[in-house]
N, C-alpha and C positions, 0 to 999 in steps of 0.2 A: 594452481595452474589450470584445475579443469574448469573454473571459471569462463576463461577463454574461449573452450571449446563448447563445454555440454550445457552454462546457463546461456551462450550466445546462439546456440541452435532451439534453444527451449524458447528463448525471445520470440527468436523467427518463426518458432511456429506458432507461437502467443498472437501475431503480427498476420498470419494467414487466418489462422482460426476468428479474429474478430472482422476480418473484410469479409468472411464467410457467411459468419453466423452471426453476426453482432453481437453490440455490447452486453447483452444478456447473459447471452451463452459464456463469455466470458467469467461472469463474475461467479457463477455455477462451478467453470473449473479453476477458477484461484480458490474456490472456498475448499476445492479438494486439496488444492496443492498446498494450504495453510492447515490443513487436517492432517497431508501426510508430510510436513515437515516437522509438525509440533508431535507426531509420535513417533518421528525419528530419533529426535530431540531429549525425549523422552527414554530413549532405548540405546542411546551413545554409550557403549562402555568402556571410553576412554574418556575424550574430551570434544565437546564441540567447540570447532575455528572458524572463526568471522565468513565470509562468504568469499572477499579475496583472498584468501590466504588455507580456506579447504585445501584436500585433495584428498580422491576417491571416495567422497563421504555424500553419497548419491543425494539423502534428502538433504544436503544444504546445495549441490549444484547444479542440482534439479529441481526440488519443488521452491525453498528459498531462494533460486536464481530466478525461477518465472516470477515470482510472487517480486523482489526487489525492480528487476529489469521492468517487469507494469507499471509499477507505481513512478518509479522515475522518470517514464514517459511520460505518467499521468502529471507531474508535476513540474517540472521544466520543459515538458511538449516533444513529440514524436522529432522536431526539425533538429533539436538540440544534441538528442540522442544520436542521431542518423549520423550530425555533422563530429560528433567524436568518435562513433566507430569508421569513419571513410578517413579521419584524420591518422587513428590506429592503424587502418592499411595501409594509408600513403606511405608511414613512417616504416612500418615493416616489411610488409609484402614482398619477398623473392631477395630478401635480402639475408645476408650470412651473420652467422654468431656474432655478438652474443644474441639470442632468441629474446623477444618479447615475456614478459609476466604480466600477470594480474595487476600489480603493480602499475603499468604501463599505463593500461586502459583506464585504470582509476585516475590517473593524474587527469588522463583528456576529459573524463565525465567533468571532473574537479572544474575545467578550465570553460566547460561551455556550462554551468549549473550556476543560477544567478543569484547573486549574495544573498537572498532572502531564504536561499533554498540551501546552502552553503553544509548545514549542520547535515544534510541527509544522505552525504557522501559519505561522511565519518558513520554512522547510523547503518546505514545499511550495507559498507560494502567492510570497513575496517572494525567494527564490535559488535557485539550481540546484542541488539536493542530489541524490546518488547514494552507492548503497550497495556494498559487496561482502561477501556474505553467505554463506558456504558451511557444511556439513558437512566434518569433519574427519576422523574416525572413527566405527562406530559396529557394537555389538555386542548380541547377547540370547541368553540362556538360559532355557527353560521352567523351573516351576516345580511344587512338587507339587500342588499345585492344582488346574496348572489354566490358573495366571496365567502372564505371564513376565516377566522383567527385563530392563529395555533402561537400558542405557548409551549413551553418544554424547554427543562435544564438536562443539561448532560454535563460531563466529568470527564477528565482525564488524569491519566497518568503515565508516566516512563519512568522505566527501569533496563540498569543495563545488567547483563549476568556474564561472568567469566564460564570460562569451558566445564566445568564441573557444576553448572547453573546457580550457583550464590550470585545474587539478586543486589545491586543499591538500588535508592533511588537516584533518578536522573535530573538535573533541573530541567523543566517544560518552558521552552520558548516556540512552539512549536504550531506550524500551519496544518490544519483537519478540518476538512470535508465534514459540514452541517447541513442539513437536509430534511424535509417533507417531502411524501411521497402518497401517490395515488394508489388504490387498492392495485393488484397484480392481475393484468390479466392474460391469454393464455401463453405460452411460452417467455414469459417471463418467474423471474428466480427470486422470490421472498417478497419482493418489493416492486412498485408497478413504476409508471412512469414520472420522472422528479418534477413535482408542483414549485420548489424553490430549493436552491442549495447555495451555498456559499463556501470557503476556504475560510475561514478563522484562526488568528493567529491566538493560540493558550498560551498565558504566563501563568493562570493559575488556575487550580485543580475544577474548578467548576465555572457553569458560562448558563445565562437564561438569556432565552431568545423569542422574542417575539415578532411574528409575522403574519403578514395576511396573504394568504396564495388564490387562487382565481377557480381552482376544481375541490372536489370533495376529497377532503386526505385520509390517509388511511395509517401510514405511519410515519412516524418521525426518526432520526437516525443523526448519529456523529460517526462518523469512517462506513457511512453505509455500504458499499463497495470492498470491503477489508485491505484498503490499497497500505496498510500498515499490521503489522504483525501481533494481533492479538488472541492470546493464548484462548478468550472466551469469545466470541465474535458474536454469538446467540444474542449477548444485551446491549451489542450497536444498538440496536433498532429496536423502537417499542409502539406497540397497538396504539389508535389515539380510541 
């Protein structure tokens, strides 16, 4: 139930903080909120519950509510989002028992999130999913141009974990942010500005990619942005 309340006001300030400060500054404090949910996580001594179905378990309705409610914006678009929570009010707002749940709000995500995107409902709002995402290798050569050519394989993985964290593996059908990037420069967070990125759909544990981007890159990345829950996030991203 405190879904409802405390990761829908953690949104909204998600939601003020990046018209503020931009996308930078953002990705600076999801990477804290993916630090202090994974040592929550860490320190449950009972059981950790999917993110609907918490209550009063501050790092999953706070730092995994900011960290979920981002990335599903990021991934079926702010408009989609907007038009299931206004749909959530219409249906409850000032109206008598029985009260709204978690429950509720997930159906509407469910009903405006677009079949490709479908698995990320279950994912993020109803189990415990976690990734492990890294760079594998990754190389470039300038070109005449101008331009340069970047190589690099990166890997994924999923894995779901029950409340007392025993771990399976998950099968990977799954869309992730791939990425070059320009060296950082000031006020920016690890990573400078994206030379090339694309969404790529993984069915299997590894992916080589080859591209030519138009600036000097600096680094390469799959989930550069942490818009997905990885326990290491340091080996998203590797030096070219």
């Amino acid at each position: 139930m405190t879904m409802l309340t405390e990761s829908l006001a953690e949104y909204t300030a998600l939601m003020v903080m990046e018209k503020r400060y931009g996308p930078q500054a953002m990705k600076r404090f999801l990477a804290h909120e993916l630090r202090d949910y994974l040592t929550g996580r860490a320190a449950e001594p009972k059981a950790e519950l999917p993110l609907a179905l918490n209550e009063l378990q501050m790092y999953i309705h706070y730092h995994k509510g900011s960290l979920v409610f981002y990335a599903l914006r990021e991934y079926i678009g702010e408009d989609r989002v907007n038009a299931a929570l206004a749909a959530f009010r219409d249906e409850f707002a000032y109206k008598p028992p029985p009260l709204p749940t978690s429950r509720d709000l997930v159906a509407r995500l469910r009903e405006v999130t677009p079949p490709e995107y479908a698995y990320l409902i279950e994912d993020m709002f109803e189990t415990i999913t976690l990734y492990d995402n890294k760079v594998l290798e990754a190389t470039s050569e300038p070109l005449a141009d101008g331009k340069h050519r970047v190589r690099f394989k990166v890997a994924a993985r999923k894995l779901k974990a029950d409340g007392l964290g025993v771990e399976t593996e998950a099968p990977l059908a799954d869309y992730i942010d791939v990425g070059v990037f320009a060296a950082p420069g000031p006020g920016d967070y690890e990573v400078g500005a994206t030379l090339w990125q694309e969404r790529r759909k993984f069915t299997a544990g590894e992916m080589e990619l080859d591209v030519v981007v138009d600036g000097p890159p600096h680094r390469v990345g799959i989930d550069a942005r942490n818009l997905l829950i990885d326990r290491n996030p340091k080996d998203n991203t590797a030096a070219l």
